[in-house]
Residue frames relative to the residue before (quaternion, step in Angstrom):
aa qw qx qy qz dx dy dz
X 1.0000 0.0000 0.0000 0.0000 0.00 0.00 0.00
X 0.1384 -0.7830 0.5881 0.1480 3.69 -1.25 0.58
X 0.1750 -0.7597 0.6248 0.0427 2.83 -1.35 0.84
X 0.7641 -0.4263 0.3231 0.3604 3.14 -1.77 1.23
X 0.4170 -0.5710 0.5978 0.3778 4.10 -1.24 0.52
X 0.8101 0.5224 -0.1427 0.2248 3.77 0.80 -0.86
X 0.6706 0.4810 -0.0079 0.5647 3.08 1.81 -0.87
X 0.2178 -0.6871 0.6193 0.3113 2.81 0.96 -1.56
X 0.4090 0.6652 -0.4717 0.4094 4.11 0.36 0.14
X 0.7946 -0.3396 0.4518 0.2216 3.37 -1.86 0.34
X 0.1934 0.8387 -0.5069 -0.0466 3.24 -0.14 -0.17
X 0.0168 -0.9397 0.3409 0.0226 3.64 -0.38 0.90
X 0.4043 -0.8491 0.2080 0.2690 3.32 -0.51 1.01
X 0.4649 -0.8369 0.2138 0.1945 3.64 -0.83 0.32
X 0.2564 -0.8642 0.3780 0.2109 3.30 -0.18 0.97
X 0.1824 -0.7885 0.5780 0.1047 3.10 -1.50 0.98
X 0.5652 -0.4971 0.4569 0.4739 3.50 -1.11 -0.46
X 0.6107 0.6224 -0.2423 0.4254 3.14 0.96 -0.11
X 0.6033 0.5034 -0.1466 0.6009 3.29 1.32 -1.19
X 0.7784 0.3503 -0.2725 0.4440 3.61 1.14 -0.66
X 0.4601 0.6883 -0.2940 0.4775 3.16 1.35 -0.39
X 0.7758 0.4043 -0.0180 0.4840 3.36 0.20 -1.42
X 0.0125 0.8244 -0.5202 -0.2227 4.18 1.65 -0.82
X 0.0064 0.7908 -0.4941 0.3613 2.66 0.63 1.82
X 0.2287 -0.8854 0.3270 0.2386 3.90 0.06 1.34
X 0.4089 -0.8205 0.2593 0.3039 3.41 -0.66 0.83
X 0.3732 -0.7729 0.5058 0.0866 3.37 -1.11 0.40
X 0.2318 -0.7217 0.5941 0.2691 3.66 -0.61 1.06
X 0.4238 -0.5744 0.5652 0.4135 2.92 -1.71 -0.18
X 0.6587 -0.5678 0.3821 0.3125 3.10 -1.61 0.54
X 0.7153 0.4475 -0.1289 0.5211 3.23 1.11 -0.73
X 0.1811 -0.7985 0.5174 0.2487 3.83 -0.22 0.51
X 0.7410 -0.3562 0.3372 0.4586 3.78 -1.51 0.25
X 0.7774 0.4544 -0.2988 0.3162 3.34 0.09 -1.20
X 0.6096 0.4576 -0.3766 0.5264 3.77 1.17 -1.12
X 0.6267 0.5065 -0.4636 0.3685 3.91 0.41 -0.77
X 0.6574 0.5186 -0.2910 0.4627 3.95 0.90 -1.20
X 0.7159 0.4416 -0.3654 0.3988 3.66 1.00 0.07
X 0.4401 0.6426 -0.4198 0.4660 3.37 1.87 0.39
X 0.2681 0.8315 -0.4864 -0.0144 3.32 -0.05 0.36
X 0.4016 -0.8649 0.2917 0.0747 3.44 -0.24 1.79
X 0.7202 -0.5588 0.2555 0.3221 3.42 -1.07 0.78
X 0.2704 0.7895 -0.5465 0.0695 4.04 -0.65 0.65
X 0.7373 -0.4611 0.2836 0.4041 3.27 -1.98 0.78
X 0.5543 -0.2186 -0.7155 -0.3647 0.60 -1.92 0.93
X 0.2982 -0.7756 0.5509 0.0775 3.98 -1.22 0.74
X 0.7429 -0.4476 0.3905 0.3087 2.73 -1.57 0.13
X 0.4937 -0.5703 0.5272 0.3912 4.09 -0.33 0.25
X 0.8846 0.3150 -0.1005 0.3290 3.21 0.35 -1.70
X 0.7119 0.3224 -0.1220 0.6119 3.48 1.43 -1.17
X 0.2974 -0.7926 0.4589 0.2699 3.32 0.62 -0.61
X 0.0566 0.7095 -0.5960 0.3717 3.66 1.65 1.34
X 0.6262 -0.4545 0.6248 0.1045 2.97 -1.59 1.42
X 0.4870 0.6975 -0.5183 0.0883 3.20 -0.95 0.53
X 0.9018 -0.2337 0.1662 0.3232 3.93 -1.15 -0.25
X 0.7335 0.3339 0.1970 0.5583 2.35 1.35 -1.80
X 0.4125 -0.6321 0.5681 0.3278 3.47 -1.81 -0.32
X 0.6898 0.5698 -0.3800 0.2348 3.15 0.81 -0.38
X 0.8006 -0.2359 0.3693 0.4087 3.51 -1.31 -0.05
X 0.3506 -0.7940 0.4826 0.1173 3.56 -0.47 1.58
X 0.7372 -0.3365 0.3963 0.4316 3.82 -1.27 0.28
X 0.7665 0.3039 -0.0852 0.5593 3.19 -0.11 -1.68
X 0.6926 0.1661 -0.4869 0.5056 4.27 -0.49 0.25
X 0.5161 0.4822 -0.5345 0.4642 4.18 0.60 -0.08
X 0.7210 0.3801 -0.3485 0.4630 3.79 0.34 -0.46
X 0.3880 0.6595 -0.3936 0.5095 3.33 1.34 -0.04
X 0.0798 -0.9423 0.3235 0.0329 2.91 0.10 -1.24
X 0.5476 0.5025 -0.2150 0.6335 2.77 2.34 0.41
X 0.7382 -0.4648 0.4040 0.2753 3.74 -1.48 -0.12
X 0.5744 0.6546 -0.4595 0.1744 3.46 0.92 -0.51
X 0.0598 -0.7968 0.5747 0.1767 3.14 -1.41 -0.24
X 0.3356 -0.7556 0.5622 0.0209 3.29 -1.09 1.08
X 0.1647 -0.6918 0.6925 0.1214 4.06 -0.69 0.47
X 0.1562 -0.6901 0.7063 0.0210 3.66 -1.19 0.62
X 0.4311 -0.6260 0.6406 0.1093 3.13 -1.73 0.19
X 0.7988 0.0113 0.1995 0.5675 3.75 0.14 -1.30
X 0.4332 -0.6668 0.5632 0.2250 3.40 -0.89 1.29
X 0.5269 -0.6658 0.4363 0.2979 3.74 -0.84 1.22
X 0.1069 0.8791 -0.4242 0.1894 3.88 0.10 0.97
X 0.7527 -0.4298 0.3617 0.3433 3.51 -0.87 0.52
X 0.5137 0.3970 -0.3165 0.6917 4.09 1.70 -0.39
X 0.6773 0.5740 -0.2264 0.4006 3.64 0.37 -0.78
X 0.7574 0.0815 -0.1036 0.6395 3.46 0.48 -0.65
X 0.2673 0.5228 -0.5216 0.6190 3.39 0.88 1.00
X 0.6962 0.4735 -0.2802 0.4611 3.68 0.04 -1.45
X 0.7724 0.3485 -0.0644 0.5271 3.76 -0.20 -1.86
X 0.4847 0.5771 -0.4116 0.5124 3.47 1.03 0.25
X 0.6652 0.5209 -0.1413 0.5159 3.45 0.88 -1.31
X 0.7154 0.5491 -0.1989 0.3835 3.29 0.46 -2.37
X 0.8253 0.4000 0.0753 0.3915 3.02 0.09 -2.13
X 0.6838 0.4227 -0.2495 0.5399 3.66 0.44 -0.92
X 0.7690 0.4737 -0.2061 0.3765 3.36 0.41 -1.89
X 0.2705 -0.7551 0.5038 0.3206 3.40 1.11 -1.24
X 0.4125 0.6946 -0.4721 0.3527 3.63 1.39 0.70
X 0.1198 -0.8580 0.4993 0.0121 3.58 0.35 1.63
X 0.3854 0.6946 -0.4532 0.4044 3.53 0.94 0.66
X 0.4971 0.7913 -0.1496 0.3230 3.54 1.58 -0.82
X 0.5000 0.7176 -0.2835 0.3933 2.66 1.86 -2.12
X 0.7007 0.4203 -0.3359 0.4685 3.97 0.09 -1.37
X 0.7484 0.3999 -0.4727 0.2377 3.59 -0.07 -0.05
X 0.5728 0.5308 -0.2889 0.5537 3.78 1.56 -0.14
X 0.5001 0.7301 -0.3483 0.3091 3.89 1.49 -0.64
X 0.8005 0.4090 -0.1319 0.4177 3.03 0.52 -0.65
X 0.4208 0.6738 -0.2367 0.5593 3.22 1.98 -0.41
X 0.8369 0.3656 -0.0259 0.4065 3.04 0.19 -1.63
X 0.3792 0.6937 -0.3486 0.5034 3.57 2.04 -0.50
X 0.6877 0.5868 -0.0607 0.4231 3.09 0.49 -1.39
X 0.7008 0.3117 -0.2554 0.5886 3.91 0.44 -0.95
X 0.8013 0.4295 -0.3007 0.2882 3.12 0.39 -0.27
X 0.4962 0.5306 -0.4401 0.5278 3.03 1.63 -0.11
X 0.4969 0.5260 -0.4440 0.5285 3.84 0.96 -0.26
X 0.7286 0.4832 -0.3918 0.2866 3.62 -0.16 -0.58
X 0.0622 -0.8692 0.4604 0.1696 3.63 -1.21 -0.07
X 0.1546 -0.7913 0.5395 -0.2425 3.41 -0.08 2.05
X 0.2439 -0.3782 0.7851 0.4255 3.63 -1.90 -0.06
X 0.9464 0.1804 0.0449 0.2643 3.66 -0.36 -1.57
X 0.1700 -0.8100 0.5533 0.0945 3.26 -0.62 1.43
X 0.2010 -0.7453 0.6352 -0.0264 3.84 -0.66 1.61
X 0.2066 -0.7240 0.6535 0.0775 3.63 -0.96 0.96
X 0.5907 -0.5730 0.4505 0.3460 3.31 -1.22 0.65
X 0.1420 -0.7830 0.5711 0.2016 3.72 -0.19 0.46
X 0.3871 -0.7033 0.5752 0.1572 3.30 -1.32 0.76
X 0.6954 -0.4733 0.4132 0.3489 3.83 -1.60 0.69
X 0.4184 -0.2797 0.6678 0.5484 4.06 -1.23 0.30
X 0.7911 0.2904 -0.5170 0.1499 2.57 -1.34 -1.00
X 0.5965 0.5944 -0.3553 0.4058 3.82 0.62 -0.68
X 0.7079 0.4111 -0.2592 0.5126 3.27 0.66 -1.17
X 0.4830 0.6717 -0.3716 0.4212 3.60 1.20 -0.24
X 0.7821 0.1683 -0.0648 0.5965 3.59 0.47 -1.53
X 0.7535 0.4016 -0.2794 0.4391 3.88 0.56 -0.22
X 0.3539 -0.8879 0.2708 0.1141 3.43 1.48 -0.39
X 0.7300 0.0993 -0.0364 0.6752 3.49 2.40 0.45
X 0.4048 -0.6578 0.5342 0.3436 3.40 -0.98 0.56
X 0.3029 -0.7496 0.4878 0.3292 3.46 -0.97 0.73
X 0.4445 0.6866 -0.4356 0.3759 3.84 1.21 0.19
X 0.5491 0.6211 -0.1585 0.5363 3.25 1.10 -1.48
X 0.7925 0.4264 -0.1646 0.4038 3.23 -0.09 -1.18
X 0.6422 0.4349 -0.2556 0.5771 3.54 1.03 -0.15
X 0.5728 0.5547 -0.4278 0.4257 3.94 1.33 0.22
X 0.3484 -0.7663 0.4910 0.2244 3.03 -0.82 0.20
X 0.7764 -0.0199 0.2057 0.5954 3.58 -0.55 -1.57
X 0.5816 0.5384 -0.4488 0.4128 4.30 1.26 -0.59
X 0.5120 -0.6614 0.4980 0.2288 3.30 -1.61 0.86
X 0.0407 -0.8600 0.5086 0.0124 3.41 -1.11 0.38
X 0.2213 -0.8421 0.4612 0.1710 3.82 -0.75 0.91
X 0.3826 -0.6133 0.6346 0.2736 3.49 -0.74 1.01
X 0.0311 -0.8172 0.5749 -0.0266 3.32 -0.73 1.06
X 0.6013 0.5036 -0.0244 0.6199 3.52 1.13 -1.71
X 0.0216 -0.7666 0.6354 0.0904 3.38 -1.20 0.55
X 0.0775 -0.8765 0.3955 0.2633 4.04 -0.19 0.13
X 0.2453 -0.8033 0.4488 0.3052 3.80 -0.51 0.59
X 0.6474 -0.5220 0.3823 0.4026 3.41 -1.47 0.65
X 0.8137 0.3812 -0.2710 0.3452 3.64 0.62 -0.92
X 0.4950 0.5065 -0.4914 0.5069 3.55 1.71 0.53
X 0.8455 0.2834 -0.0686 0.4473 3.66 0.92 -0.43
X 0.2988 0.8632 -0.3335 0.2333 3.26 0.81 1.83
X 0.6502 0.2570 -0.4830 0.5272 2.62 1.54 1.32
X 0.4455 -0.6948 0.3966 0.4018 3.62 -0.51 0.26
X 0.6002 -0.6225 0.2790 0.4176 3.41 -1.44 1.54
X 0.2617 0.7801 -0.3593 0.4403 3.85 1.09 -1.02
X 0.8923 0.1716 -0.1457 0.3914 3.90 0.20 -0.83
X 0.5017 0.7775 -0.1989 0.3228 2.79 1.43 -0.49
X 0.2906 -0.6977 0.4753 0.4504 3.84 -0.50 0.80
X 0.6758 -0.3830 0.3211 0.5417 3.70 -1.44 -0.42
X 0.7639 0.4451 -0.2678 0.3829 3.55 0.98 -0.74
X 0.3791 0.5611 -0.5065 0.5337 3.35 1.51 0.11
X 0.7232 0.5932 -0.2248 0.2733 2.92 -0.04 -1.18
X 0.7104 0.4692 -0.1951 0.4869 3.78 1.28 -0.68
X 0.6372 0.5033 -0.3213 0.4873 3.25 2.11 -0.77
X 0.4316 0.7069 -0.4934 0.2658 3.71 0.96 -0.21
X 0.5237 -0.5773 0.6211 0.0818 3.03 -1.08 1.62
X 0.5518 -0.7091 0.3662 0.2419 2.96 -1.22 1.43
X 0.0641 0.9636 -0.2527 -0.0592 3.65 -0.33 0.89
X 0.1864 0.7954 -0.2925 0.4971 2.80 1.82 1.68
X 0.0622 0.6939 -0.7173 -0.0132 3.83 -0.94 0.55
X 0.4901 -0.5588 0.5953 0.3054 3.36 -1.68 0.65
X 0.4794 -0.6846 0.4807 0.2653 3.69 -1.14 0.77
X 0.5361 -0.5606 0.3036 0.5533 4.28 -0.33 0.75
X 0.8441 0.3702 -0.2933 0.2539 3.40 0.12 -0.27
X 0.3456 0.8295 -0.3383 0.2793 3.40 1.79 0.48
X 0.5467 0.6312 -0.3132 0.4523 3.67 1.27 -0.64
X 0.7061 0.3623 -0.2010 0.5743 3.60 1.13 -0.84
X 0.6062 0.3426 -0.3963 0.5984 3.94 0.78 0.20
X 0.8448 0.4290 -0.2679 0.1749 3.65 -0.13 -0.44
X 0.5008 0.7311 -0.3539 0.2990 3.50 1.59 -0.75
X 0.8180 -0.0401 -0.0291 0.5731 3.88 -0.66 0.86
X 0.4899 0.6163 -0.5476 0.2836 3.43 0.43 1.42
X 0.3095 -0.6693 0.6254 0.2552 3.57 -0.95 -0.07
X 0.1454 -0.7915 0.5936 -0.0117 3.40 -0.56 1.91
X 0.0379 -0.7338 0.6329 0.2441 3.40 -0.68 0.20
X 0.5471 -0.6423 0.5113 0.1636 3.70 -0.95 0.91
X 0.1067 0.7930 -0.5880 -0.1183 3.64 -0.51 0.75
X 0.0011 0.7846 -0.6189 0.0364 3.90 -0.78 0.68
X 0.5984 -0.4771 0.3941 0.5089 4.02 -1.21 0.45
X 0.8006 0.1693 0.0201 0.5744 3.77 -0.25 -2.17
X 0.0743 -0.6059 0.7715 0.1792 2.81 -1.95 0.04
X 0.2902 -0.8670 0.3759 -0.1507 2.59 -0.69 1.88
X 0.6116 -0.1095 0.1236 0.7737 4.01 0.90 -1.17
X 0.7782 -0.4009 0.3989 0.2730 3.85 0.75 -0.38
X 0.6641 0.5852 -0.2430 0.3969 3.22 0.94 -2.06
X 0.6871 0.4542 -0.4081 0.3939 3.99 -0.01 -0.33
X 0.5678 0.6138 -0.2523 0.4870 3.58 1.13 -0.90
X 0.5007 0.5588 -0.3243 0.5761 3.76 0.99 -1.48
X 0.7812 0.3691 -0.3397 0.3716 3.21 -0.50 -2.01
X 0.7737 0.3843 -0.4168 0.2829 3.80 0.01 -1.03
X 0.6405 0.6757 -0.2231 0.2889 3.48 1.32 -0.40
X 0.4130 0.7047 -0.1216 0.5640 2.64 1.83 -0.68
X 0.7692 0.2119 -0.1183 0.5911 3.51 0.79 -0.71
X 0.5279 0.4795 -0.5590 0.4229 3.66 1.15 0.20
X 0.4808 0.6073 -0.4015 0.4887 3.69 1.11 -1.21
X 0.7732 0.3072 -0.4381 0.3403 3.64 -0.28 -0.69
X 0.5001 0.6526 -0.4223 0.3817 3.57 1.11 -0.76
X 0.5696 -0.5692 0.4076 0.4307 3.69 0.71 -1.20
X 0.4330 0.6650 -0.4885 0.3628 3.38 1.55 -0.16
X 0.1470 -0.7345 0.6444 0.1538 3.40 -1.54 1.31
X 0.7199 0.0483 -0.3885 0.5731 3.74 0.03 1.39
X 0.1625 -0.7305 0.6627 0.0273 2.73 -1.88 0.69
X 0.3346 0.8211 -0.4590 0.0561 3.68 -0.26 0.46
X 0.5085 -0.7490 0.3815 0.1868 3.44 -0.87 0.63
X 0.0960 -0.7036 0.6942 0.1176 3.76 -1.81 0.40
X 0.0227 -0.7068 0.7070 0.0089 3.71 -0.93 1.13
X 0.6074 -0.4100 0.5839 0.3494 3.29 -1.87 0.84
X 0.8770 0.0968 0.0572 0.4671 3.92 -0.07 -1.01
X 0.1831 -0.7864 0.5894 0.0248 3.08 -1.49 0.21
């Protein structure tokens, strides 16, 4: 019997005419009905810039105090299922999870339009006690360049704790990897990261894509 990566439930597989035709063996999904019906995905109206749920169309509080151009695409409004999820995924380290955002995230990105998809990269030390990026781990078959590298002693507390105004003072804590100057000139990167949150991690990594040579930079987050 299989059971759901998320729940833990039954999970059962479906039969087609096809599947019987063809004695073709069957296959649950990994994910059962009920955990998928608790995804329930961002829509208008949003923010232009962040892509915050909201009332309206217009330009939110927080990216007006910004005060720049960027723009960010999202997936799932950051909710009580959501940090439930990265609670589990990310925190817990339960890298079985990865398949339930795959296909999600398969998808937005085929919507998007980039040369170069960069993932937030995460501290040794993370990969030390947690043992994977949880960006990464949500890719599938789409290429990506490790561009950005992040040290442990720029990033010693996780964002997650952080107030909103901590969170805006963080010192930039990104370096371009030696071989980034020769992957990045006149590209359009599109940033992938879990939350979007005040913004400020995105900036920082951009900031160093610009210096690389990349002429656009924009972003995709699982949540918002």
């Amino acid at each position: 019997m299989m059971t759901c990566v998320w729940c833990g439930r039954a999970v059962t597989p479906s039969v087609t005419l096809a599947t019987l035709w063809h004695w073709q063996p069957l296959v649950a999904p990994e994910v059962c009905a009920a955990c998928r019906a608790r995804l329930r995905p961002l829509h208008a109206p949003q923010c232009p810039r962040c892509a915050r749920q909201q009332t309206t169309a217009q330009v939110c509080h927080d990216c007006a105090r910004w005060g720049d151009a960027w723009v960010n695409h999202a997936i799932f409004p950051y909710d009580a299922t959501l940090k439930a999820y990265m609670q589990q995924y990310k925190f817990q380290g339960d890298y079985r999870l990865r398949v339930v955002m795959q296909p999600y995230l398969r998808q937005a990105l085929a919507q998007e339009t980039y040369d170069l998809l960069v993932p937030i990269p995460v501290t040794a030390g993370t990969w030390l006690t947690r043992g994977f990026n949880q960006v990464t781990g949500w890719l599938t078959d789409q290429p990506f360049q490790q561009v950005l590298t992040v040290d442990d002693a720029h990033k010693p507390r996780p964002q997650s704790s952080k107030t909103r105004q901590e969170r805006l003072r963080t010192p930039q804590p990104f370096q371009l990897t030696p071989n980034a100057t020769k992957i990045l000139p006149n590209q359009h990167v599109l940033l992938l990261d879990d939350v979007y949150t005040t913004g400020r991690t995105l900036r920082h990594a951009a900031a160093q894509i610009y210096l690389g040579g990349a002429k656009a930079v924009t972003s995709l987050t699982l949540a918002r």
